[in-house]
C-alpha positions as CSV (number, residue, x, y, z in Angstrom):
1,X,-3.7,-20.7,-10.5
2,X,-4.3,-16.9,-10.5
3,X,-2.8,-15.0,-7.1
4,X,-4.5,-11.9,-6.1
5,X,-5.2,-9.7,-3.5
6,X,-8.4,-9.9,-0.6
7,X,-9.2,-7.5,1.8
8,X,-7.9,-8.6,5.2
9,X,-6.6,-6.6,7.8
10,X,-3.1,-6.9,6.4
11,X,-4.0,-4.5,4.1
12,X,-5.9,-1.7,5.7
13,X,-4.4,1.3,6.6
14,X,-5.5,0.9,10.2
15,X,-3.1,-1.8,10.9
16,X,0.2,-1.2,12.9
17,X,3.7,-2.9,12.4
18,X,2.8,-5.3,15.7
19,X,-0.5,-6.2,14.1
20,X,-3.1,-4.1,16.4
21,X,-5.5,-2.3,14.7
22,X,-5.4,1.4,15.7
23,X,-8.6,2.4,14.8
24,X,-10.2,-0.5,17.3
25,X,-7.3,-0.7,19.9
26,X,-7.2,-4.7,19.3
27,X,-4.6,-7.1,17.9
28,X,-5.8,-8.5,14.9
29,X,-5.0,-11.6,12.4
30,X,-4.0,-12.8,9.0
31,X,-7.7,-13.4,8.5
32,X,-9.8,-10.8,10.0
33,X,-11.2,-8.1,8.4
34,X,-14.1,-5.6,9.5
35,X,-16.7,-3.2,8.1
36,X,-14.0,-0.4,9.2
37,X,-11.6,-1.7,6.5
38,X,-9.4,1.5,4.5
39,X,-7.7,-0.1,2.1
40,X,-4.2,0.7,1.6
41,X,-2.3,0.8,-1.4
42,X,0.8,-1.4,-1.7
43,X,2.9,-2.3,-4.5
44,X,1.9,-4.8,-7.1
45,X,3.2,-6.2,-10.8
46,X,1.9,-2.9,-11.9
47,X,4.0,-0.6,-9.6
48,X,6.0,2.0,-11.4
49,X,6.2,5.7,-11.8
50,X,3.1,6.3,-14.1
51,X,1.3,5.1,-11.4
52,X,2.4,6.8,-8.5
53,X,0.8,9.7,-6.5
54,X,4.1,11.7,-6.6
55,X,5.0,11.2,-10.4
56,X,6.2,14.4,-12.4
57,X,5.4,16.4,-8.6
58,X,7.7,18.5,-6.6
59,X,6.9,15.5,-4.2
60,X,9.0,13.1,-5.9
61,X,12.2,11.8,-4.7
62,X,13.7,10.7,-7.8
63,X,12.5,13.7,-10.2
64,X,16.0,12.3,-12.7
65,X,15.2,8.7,-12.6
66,X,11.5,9.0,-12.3
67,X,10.3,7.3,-15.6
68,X,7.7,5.0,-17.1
69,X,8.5,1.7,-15.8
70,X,10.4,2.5,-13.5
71,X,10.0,1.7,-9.4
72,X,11.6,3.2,-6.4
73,X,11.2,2.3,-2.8
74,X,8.8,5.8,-2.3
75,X,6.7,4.6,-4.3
76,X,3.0,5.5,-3.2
């Protein structure tokens, strides 16, 4: 069984802690999703420095720990 990833409104940038969309001014569900939809990015198996906006930036957090392979909750 493989696991992945589907576009819903969980994962659109639109989406606010309480579940409304923001975009839309409605409350939304687990299984909605709408032509509107931004994804957002969010961590996966494949999270870790290399791949992260602010790597080997002024923007980083952790510019000391910041490595290949490595993961740290600013991660974006």
């Amino acid at each position: 069984m493989e696991v992945k990833s589907i576009t819903s409104c969980l994962n659109c940038e639109n989406i606010t802690s309480t579940f409304d969309c923001s975009k839309h001014n409605i409350e939304v569900d687990v299984d909605k999703v709408c032509s509107d939809h931004v994804f957002k990015q969010a961590l996966t198996k494949n999270s870790n420095c290399s791949n992260c906006k602010n790597f080997n930036t002024q923007s980083c957090p952790n510019p000391n720990l910041a490595a290949e392979g490595m993961l740290c909750f600013s991660w974006a």
